[in-house]
Structure formats: C-alpha cells, structure tokens
N, C-alpha and C positions, 0 to 999 in steps of 0.2 A: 317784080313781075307786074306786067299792067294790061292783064286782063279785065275786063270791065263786065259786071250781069247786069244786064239788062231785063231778067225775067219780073220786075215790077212793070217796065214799059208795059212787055206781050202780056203781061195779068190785064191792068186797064183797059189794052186796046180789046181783049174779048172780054172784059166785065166779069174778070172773074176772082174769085177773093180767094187767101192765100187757107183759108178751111177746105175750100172748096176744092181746089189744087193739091190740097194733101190727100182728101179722101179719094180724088180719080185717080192719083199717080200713085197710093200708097206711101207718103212717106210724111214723119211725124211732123208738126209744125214745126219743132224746133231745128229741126233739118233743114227745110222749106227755107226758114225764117235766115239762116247760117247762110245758103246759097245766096237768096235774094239782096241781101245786106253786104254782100261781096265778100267776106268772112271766110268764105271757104277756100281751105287749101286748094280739093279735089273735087272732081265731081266723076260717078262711074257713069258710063257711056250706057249702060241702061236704064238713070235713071234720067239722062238728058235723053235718051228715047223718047221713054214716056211722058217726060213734058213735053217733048215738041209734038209726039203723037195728041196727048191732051188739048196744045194750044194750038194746034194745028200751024205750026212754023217750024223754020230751020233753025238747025243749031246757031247758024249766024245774026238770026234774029236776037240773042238769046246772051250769044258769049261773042264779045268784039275786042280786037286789040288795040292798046293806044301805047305809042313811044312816049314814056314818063320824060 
C-alpha cells in the first residue's frame, strides 16, 4: 500500500509540536508518533477528525496516495 502521512508537513506548517498535538487531539505520543512515521496500519476517522479539526486542514492535506 502506498499511502504516504504527511501529518509532520501540517505540524511545521502551523508550528505545532507532536506534545502539543497529543494533548488537543487526545491521543498518546506513542500513537501520534506510530501515525506521523507512516507506521500505521489504520487510522479511525475520528481521530483524523480531530487532527484536521486541530490543524485546521483536510484529510488530503494530511494522508496522499502514491503508485509504489
């Protein structure tokens, strides 16, 4: 699968650090940390809510597809 996260990109672009991101969205660093590093199998749609809600972007900002 080659899905690609880009949730370090939208961190930088609003200057926001991955503590900082766990404490608005609720979820542990180690979570956070699993997504952002592309690591993760899944992700549930409410918890990409809440980052997009937090970093104020779209899902597409966020998660992009590339043909491996």
């Amino acid at each position: 699968m080659a899905i690609i996260v880009n949730l370090d990109v939208m961190m930088a672009k609003r200057k926001m650090s991955l503590n900082e991101l766990s404490k608005k969205v609720g979820l542990t660093l180690s979570n956070l940390s699993i997504l952002k590093t592309g690591k993760a199998k899944a992700i549930r749609f409410s918890t990409l809510d809440a980052i997009c809600k937090t970093l104020e972007c779209q899902p597409g900002d966020i998660l992009e597809f590339s043909e491996e």
